[in-house]
C-alpha positions as CSV (number, residue, x, y, z in Angstrom):
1,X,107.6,126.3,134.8
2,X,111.0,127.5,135.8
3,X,112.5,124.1,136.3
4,X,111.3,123.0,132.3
5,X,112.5,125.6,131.1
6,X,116.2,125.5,132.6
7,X,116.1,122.1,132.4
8,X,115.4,122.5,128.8
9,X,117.8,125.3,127.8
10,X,120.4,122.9,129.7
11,X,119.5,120.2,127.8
12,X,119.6,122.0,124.3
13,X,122.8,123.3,125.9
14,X,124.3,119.9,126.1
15,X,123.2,118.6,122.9
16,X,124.9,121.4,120.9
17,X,128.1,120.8,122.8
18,X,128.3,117.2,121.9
19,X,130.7,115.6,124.5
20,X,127.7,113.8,126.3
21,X,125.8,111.3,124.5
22,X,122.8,112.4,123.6
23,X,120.6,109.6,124.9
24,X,122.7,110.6,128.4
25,X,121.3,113.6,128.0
26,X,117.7,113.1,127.4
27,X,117.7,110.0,130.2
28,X,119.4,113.1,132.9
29,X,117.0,115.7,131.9
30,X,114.1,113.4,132.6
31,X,115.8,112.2,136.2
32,X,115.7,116.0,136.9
33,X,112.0,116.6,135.6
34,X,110.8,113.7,137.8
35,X,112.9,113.9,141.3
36,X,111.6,117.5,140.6
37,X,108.5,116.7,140.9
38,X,107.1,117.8,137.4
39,X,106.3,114.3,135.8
40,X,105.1,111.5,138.0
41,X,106.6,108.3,137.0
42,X,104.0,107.3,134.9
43,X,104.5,110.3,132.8
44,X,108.2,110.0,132.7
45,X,108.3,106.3,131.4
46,X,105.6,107.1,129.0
47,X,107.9,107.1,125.9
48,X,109.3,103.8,126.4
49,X,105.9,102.6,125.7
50,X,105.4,104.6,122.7
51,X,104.0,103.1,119.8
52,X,106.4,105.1,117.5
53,X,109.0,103.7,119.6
54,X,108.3,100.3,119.3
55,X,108.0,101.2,116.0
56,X,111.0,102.6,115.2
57,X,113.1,99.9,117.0
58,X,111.2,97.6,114.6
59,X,112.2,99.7,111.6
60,X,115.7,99.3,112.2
61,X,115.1,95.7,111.9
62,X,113.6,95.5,108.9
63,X,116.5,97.8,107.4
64,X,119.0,96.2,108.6
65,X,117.4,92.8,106.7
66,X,117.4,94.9,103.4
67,X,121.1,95.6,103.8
68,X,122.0,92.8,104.9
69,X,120.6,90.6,102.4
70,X,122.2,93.1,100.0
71,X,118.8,94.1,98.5
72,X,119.6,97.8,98.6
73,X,123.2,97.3,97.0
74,X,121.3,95.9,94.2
75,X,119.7,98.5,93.2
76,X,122.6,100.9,93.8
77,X,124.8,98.8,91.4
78,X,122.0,98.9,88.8
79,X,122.2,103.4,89.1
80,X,126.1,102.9,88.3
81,X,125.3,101.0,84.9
82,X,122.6,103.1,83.9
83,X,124.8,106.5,84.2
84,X,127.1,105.4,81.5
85,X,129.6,107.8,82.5
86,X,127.1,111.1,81.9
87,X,127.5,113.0,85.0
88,X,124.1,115.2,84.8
89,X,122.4,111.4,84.4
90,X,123.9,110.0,87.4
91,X,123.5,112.8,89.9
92,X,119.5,112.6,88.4
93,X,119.8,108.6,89.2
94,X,121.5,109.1,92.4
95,X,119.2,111.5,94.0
96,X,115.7,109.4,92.5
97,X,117.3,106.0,93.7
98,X,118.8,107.2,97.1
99,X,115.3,109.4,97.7
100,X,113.3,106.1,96.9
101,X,115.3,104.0,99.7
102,X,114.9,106.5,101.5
103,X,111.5,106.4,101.9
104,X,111.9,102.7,103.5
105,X,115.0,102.8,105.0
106,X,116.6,105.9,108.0
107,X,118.7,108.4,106.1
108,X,121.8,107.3,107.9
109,X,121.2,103.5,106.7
110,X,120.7,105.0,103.0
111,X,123.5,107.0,102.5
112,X,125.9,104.6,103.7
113,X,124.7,102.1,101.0
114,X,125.4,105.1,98.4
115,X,128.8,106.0,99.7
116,X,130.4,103.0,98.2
117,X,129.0,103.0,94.9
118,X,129.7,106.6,94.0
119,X,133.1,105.8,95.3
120,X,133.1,103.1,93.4
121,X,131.1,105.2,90.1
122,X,134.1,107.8,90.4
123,X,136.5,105.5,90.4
124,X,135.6,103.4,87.4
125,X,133.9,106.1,85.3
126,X,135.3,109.8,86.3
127,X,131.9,111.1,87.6
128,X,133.4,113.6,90.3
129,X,132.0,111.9,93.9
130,X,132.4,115.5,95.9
131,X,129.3,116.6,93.4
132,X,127.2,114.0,94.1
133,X,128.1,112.5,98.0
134,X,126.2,115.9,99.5
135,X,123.3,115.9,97.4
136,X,123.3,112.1,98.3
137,X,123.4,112.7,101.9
138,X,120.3,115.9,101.3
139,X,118.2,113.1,99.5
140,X,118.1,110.3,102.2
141,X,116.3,113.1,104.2
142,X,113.9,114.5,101.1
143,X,113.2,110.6,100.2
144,X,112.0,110.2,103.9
145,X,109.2,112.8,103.3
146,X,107.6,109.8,100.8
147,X,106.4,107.8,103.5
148,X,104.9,107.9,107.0
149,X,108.2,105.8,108.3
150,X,110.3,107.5,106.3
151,X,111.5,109.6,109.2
152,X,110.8,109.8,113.1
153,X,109.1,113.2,112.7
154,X,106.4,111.9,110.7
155,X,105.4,109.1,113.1
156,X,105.8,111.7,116.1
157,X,103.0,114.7,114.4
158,X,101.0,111.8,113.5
159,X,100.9,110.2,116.9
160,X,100.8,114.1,118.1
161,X,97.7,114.2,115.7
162,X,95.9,111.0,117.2
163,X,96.3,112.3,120.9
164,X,94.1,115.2,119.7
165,X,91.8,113.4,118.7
166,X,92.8,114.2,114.9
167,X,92.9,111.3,112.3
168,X,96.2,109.8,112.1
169,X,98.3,110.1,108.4
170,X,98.3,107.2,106.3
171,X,101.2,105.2,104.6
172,X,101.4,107.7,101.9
173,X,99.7,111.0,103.0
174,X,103.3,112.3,102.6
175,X,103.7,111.7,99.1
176,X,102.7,114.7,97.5
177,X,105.0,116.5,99.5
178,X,107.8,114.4,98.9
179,X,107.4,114.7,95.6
180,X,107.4,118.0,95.8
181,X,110.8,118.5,98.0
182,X,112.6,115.8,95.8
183,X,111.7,118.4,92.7
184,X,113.1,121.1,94.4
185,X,115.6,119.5,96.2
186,X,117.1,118.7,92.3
187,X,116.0,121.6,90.8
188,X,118.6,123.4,93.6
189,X,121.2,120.8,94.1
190,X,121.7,119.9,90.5
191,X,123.2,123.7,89.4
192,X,124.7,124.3,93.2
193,X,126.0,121.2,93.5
194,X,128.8,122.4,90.7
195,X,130.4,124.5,93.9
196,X,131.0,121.2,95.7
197,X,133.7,120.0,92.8
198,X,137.2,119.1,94.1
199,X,140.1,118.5,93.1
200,X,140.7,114.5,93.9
201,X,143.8,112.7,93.2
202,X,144.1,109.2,92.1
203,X,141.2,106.8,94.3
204,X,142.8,104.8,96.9
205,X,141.4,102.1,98.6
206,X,140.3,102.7,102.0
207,X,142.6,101.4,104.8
208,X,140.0,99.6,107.1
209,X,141.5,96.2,105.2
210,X,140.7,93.4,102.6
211,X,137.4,92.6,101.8
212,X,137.1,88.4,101.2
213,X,136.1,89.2,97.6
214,X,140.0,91.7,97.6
215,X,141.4,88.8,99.6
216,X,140.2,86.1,96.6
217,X,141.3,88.2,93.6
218,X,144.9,89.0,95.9
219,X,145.3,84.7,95.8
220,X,143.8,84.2,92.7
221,X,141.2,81.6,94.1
222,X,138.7,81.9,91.2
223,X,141.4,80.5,88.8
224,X,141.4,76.8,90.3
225,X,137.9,76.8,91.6
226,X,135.8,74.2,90.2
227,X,131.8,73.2,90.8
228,X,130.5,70.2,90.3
229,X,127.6,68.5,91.2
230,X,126.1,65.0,92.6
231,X,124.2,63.9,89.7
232,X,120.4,62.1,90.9
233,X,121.4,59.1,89.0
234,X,123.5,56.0,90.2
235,X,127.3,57.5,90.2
236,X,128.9,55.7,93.3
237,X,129.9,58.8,94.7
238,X,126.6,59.3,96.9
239,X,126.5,58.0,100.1
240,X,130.2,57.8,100.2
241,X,131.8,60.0,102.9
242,X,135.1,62.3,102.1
243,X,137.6,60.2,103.9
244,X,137.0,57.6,101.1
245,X,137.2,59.5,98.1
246,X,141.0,60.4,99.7
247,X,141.2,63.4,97.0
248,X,144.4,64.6,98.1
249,X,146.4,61.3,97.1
250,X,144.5,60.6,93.9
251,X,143.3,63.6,92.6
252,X,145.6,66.3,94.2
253,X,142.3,68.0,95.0
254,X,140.8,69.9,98.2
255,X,136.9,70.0,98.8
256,X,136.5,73.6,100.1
257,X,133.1,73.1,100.7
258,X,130.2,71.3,100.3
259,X,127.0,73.1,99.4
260,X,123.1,72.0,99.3
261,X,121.1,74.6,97.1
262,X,117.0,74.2,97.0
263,X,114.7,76.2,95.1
264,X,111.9,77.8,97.0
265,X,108.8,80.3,96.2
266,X,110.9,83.3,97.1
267,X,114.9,82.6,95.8
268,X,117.2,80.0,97.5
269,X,117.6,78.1,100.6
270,X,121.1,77.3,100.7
271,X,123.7,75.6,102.9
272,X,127.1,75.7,103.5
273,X,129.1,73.5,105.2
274,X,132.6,72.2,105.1
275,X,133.8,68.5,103.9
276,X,134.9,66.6,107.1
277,X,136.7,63.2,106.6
278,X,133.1,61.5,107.9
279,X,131.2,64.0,105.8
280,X,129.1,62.1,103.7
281,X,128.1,63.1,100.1
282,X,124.5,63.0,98.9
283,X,122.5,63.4,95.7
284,X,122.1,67.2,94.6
285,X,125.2,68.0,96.9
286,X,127.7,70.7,95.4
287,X,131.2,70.0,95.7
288,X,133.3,73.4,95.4
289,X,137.0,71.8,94.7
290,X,140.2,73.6,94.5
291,X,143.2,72.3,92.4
292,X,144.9,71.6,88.9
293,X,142.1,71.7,86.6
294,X,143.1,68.1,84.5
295,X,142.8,66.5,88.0
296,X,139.2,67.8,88.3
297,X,138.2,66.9,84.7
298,X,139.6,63.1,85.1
299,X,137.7,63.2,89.3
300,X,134.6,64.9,87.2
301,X,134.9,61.6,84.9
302,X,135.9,59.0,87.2
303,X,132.4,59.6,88.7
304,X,130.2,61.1,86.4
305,X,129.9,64.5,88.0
306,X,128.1,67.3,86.5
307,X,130.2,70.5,85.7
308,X,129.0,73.8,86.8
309,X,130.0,77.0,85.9
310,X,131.7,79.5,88.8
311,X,133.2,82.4,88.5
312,X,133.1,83.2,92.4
313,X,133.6,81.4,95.5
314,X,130.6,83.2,98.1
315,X,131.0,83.6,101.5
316,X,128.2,82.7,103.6
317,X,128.4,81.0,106.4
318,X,132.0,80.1,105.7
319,X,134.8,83.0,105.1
320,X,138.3,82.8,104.4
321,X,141.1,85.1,106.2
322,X,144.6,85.6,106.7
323,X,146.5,84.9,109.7
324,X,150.2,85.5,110.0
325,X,152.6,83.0,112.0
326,X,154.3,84.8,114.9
327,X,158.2,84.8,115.5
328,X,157.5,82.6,119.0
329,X,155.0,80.2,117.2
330,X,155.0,76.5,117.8
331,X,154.2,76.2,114.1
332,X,157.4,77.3,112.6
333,X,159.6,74.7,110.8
334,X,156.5,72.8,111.3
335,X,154.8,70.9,108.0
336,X,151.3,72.1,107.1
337,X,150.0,68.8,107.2
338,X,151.2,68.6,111.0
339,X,150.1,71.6,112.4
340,X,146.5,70.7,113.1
341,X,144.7,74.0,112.0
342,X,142.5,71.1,110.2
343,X,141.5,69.2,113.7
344,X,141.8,72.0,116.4
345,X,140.0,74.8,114.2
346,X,138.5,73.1,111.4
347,X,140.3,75.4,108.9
348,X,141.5,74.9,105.3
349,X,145.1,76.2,104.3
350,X,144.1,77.5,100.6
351,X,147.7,79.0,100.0
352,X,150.9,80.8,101.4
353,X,152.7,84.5,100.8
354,X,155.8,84.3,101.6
355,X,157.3,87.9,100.7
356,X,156.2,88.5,97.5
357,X,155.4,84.8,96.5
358,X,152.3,83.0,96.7
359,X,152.5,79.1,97.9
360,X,149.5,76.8,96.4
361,X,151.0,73.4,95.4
362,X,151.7,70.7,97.7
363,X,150.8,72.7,100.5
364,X,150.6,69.8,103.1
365,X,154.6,69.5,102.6
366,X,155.7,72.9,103.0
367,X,157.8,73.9,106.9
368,X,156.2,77.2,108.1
369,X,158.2,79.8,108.5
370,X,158.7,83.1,110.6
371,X,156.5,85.9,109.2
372,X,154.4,83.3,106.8
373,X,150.7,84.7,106.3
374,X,148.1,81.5,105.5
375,X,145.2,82.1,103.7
376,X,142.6,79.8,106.3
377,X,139.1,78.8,104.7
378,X,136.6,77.7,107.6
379,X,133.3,78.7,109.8
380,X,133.1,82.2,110.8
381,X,133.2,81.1,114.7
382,X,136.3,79.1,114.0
383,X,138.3,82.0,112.6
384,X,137.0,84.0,115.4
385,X,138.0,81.1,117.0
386,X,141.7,81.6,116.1
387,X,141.2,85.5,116.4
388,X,141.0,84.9,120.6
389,X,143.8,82.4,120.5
390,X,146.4,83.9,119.1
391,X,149.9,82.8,121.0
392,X,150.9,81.6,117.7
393,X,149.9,83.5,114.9
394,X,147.9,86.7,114.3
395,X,144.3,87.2,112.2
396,X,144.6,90.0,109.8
397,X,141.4,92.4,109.9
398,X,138.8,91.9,111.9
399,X,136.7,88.9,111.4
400,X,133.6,89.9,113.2
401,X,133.3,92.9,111.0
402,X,133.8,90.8,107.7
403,X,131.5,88.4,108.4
404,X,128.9,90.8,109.4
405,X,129.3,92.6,106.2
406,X,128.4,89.5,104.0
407,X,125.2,89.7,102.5
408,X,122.9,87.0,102.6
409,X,121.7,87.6,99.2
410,X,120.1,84.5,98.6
411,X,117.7,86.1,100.6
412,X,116.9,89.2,98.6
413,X,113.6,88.1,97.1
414,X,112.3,87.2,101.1
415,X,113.4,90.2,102.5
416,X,111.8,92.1,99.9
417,X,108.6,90.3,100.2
418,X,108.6,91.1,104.0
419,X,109.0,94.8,103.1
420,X,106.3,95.0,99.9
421,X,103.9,92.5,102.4
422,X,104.3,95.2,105.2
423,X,104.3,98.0,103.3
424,X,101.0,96.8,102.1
425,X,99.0,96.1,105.4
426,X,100.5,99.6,106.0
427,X,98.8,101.6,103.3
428,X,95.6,99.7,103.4
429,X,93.0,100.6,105.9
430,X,91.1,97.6,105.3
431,X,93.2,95.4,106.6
432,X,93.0,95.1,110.5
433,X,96.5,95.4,111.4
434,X,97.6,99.0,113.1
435,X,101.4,99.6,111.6
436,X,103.5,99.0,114.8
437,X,102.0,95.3,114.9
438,X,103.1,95.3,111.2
439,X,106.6,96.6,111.3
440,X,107.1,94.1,114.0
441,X,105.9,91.7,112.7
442,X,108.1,92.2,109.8
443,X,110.8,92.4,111.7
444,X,110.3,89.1,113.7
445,X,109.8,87.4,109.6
446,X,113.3,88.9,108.9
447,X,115.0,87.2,111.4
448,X,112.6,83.6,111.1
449,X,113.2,83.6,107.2
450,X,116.9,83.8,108.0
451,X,117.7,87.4,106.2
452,X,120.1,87.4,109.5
453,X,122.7,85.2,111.0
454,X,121.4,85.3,114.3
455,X,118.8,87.5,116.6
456,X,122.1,88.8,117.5
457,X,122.4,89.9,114.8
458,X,118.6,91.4,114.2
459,X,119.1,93.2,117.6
460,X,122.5,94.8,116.8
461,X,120.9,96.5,113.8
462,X,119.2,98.4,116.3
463,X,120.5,102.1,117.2
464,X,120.0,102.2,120.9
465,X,121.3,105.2,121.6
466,X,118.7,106.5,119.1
467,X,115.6,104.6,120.7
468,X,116.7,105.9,124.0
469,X,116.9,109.6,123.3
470,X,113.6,109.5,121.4
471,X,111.7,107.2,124.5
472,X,113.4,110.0,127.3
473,X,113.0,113.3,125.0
474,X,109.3,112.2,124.5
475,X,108.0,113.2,127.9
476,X,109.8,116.9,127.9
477,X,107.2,117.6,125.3
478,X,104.3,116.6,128.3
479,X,106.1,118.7,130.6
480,X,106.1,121.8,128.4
481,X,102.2,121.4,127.9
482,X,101.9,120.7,131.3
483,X,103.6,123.8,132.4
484,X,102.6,126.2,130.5
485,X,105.5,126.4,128.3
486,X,104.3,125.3,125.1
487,X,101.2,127.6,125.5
488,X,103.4,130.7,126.0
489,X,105.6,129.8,122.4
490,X,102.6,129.2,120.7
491,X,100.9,132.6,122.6
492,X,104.3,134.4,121.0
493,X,103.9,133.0,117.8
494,X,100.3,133.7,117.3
495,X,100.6,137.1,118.9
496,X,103.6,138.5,116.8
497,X,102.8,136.5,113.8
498,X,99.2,135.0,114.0
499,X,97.9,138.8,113.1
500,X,99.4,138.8,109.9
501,X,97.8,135.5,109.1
502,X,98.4,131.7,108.9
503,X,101.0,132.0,106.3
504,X,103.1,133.7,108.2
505,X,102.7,131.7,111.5
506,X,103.0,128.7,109.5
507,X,106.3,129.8,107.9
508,X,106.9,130.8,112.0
509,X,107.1,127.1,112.6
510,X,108.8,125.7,109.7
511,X,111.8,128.3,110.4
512,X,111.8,127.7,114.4
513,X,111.6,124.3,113.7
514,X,114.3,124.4,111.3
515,X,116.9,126.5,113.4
516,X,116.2,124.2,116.4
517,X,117.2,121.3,114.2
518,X,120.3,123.0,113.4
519,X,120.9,122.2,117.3
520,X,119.7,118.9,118.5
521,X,118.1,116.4,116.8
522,X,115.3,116.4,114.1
523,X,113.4,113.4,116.5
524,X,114.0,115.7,119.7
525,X,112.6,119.2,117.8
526,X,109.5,116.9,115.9
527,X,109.1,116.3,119.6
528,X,109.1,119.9,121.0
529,X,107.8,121.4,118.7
530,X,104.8,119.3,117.4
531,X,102.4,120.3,120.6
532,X,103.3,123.9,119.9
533,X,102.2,123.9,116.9
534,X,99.0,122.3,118.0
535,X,98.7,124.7,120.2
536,X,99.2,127.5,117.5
537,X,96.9,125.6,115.4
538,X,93.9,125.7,118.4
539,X,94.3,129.3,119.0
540,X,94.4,130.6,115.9
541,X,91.1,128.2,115.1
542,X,92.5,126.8,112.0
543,X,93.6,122.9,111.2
544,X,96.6,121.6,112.5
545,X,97.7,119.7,109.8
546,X,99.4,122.5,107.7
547,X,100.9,123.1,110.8
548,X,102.1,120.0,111.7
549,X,103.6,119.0,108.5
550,X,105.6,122.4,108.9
551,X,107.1,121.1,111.6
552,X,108.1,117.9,110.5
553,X,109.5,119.7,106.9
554,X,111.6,121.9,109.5
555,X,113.0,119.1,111.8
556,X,114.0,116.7,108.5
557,X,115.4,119.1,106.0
558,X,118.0,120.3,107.9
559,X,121.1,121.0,105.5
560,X,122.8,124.2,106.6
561,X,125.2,122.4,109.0
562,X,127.6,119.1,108.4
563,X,126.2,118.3,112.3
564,X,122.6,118.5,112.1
565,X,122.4,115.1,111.0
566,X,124.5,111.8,111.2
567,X,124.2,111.6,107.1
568,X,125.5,115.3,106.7
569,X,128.5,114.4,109.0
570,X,128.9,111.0,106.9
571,X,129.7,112.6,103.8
572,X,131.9,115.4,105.2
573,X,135.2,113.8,104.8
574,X,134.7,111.5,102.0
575,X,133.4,114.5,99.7
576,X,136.1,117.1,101.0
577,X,133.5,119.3,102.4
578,X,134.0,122.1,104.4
579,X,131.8,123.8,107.0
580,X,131.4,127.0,104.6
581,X,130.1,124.1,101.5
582,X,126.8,123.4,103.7
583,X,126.1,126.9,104.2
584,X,126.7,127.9,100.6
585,X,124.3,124.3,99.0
586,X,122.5,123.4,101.7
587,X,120.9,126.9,103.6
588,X,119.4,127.6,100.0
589,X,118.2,124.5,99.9
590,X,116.4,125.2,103.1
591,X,115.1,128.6,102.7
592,X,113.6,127.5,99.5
593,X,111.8,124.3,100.6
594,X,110.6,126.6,103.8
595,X,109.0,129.5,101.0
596,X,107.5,127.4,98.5
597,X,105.8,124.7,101.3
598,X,104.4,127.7,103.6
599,X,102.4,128.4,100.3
600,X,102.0,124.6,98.7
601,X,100.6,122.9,102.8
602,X,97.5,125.1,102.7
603,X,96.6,123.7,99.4
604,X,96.9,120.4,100.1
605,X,95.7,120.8,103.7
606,X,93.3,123.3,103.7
607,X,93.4,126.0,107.4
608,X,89.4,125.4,107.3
């Protein structure tokens, strides 16, 4: 018993002084509870077979599809039109929209799809961002209370539930009491949410660089783009390959890209590729063209193309980016149209700044200069490409990054059927699937329906650090049952609170719950905590259900502290917050939920 508990004080220790990762922390602490001698192996490595584990691993998935397919900015940019401007209406959007995602998606995933567009919201329409980025971060965390995967706590008291033999929660046996804390939670934050208010000067743009859609307004793409496409009758231009049509002699015209778009059940399958000189053009095939716009009506003409209209050029599995030619670089005094970009890296030149002065005619005759930055159109890997070989010129930004910020969202419609076809085998009983199978089988359809890039992709979505902590913190809670220690918490509660009466042992956990919160994480506590409060629950001879939901309401509504969760922290510098901010909006916030739920549980889930 003494080891656990110095091994957990150390551990609690660690995690509150934050210069050792936490899932460092949880692996050490269970090194030291097994050499010890107080879990045999099988006990330590029980966590990395959790279901909630496997779960949770799978859930990260899944949410990663929704942003990446740009299904949650969606409906983030339909809150911004909504508002109109009204301030009251768009913290009342905000809190509703970001608490709904919430309920499918982890807190930290949520609020960094809000952050932008209330930066954005502020910046177009004055809504002041420092009154709604808090409240924003507070809702990710009541919004998880909808669902049972709303939040790790919930899946760890309901396995916690399950182990004793209890039924397990369903899908929605949350959602009256996330109802409830989303009432409260803008019934608070909507009045104390005026303290937050800043002063802001003028909205900058951030300086982690250009986004492609910044980068095509900076060269004015859009204004000579034009779309045209294969008709399915006789033209002559199908079946003839690019080298033939020689564009750039006749026309004056560039083929940025050739696209093939097909309608299917659930949105678009679509294709991008670039035009090579043995590229050859089919019926239905989309030729995005750059250049003077007479030259495309009179190539539009000459072959009986159909005119589409565009007001973007989208970046899929092709981006653009800027490279800039080096002082010591072979291409200087060189002419565009001899210094191969085209056949070593399968790049497009779209246009040059030169100083102030942006380069788009004739490019293929212009000598490169010192100091030159080249807008390049080509396949991600081939700008990546040029990224690693960079003797002669330099990519601006960070190409990796861009392209895995591009939403897929031609996708949207299949990655929200995944998630309403999960969510549904889920809620219903009937239907013989348990939820881990679900979530990864959901999962695995996000990345074979192609809502990512890659299973690269699908698996960097993933927080490791998070699955490890949770998988290694998950057998402490067997070693403080297995010692004693949970029995004598539980013993102290119920002794100097369990003689008043339930109420006040089940306010007991919701407040030791919530202070431990304040400490380590809500995961870690849900896990500490939930077999104490079984324990509490057995002794006193009342259901554990009251008590475990107490302990899950503790460990996710956490809002005194900017650290006592990743979304809190998130918001801290964008909204101007200080340490004093959290205590003033968010320990109210806390308190209350804590008072009115120790009275609201036992209705819903009755002590007898």
């Amino acid at each position: 018993m003494i080891i656990t508990i110095i091994v957990l004080i150390v551990t609690i220790a660690m995690f509150v002084w934050g210069r050792v990762r936490g899932d460092v922390v949880a692996l050490s602490a269970l090194m030291v509870l097994t050499a010890t001698g107080v879990l045999n192996t099988s006990e330590a490595l029980s966590g990395f077979s959790s279901p909630i584990v496997i779960m949770m691993a799978g859930l990260f998935v899944v949410g990663g599809a929704i942003l990446q397919t740009g299904l949650a900015q969606s409906a983030g940019n339909s809150i911004s039109r909504m508002a109109k401007g009204n301030e009251t209406r768009a913290f009342i959007y905000v809190v509703l929209a970001t608490s709904f995602i919430g309920a499918f998606v982890s807190n930290t995933g949520t609020v960094a799809i809000m952050m932008p567009i209330i930066m954005s919201m502020a910046a177009s329409s004055g809504i002041r961002s420092s009154r709604l980025l808090m409240p924003v971060a507070f809702a990710g965390s009541l919004g998880g209370m909808l669902t049972l995967i709303g939040t790790p706590p919930n899946l760890v008291i309901s396995e916690t539930l399950e182990e004793h033999g209890f039924a397990p929660l369903g899908f929605f046996t949350f959602l009256p009491i996330g109802l409830i804390v989303i009432a409260l939670g803008i019934a608070v934050l909507l009045p104390m949410s005026l303290l937050l208010i800043k002063k802001k000067g003028k909205h900058h743009k951030g300086t982690a660089g250009k986004t492609l859609n910044d980068l095509a307004e900076q060269y004015q793409l859009h204004d000579n783009l034009y779309k045209l496409r294969v008709g399915y009758k006789n033209n002559g231009l199908a079946g003839m390959c690019v080298q033939q049509l020689d564009l750039q002699n006749r026309y004056g015209l560039t083929i940025l890209e050739i696209r093939n778009e097909k309608k299917k059940a659930l949105g678009m399958d679509i294709r991008q590729s670039m035009a090579w000189a043995d590229t050859v053009i089919a019926q239905g095939d989309i030729l995005y063209l750059y250049g003077d716009k007479d030259a495309m009506e009179r190539f539009a003409s000459d072959y009986h193309l159909i005119r589409m209209k565009t007001t973007r050029l989208d970046f899929y599995d092709i981006g653009i980016s800027e490279i800039i030619v080096l002082p010591t670089s072979r291409l200087t005094g060189v002419r565009i149209r001899d210094s191969r970009l085209r056949e070593d890296y399968s790049v497009n030149i779209l246009s040059i700044r030169r100083d102030e002065n942006y380069i788009k005619e004739e490019l293929s005759d212009h000598r490169l200069r010192n100091g030159d930055i080249l807008l390049v159109q080509g396949q991600w890997d081939k700008i990546m490409q040029m990224n690693h070989e960079n003797e002669n010129w330099v990519v601006l930004g960070r190409p990796d990054k861009q392209m895995e910020k591009v939403s897929l969202d031609f996708k949207a419609p299949v990655a929200a059927a995944i998630m309403l076809l999960m969510i549904l085998v889920m809620v219903f009983d009937f239907i013989p699937v348990i939820p881990v199978i679900a979530v990864v089988m959901a999962g695995l359809l996000m990345v074979f329906s192609g809502c990512f890039r890659s299973v690269d992709a699908a698996y960097k979505t993933i927080n490791w650090e998070s699955i490890i902590l949770i998988a290694a913190m998950m057998p402490m809670s067997i070693a403080l049952e297995k010692t004693g220690v949970s029995s004598i918490v539980s013993e102290n509660l119920v002794s100097s609170l369990g003689a008043i009466g339930p109420y006040a042992l089940l306010a007991g956990i919701y407040f030791t719950t919530s202070l431990m919160t304040m400490f380590i994480s809500n995961t870690a506590t849900a896990v500490l905590m939930a077999p104490i409060a079984m324990a509490a629950a057995t002794q006193t001879g009342v259901s554990p259900y009251s008590f475990m939901f107490a302990v899950t309401l503790g460990a996710s509504m956490c809002f005194a502290s900017p650290f006592s969760t990743p979304p809190n922290a998130l918001v801290m510098k964008a909204g101007r917050y200080t340490f004093m901010d959290y205590v003033w909006v968010g320990l109210p916030l806390q308190i209350i939920i804590g008072i009115v739920m120790t009275f609201i549980l036992p209705l819903l889930f009755p002590f007898a």
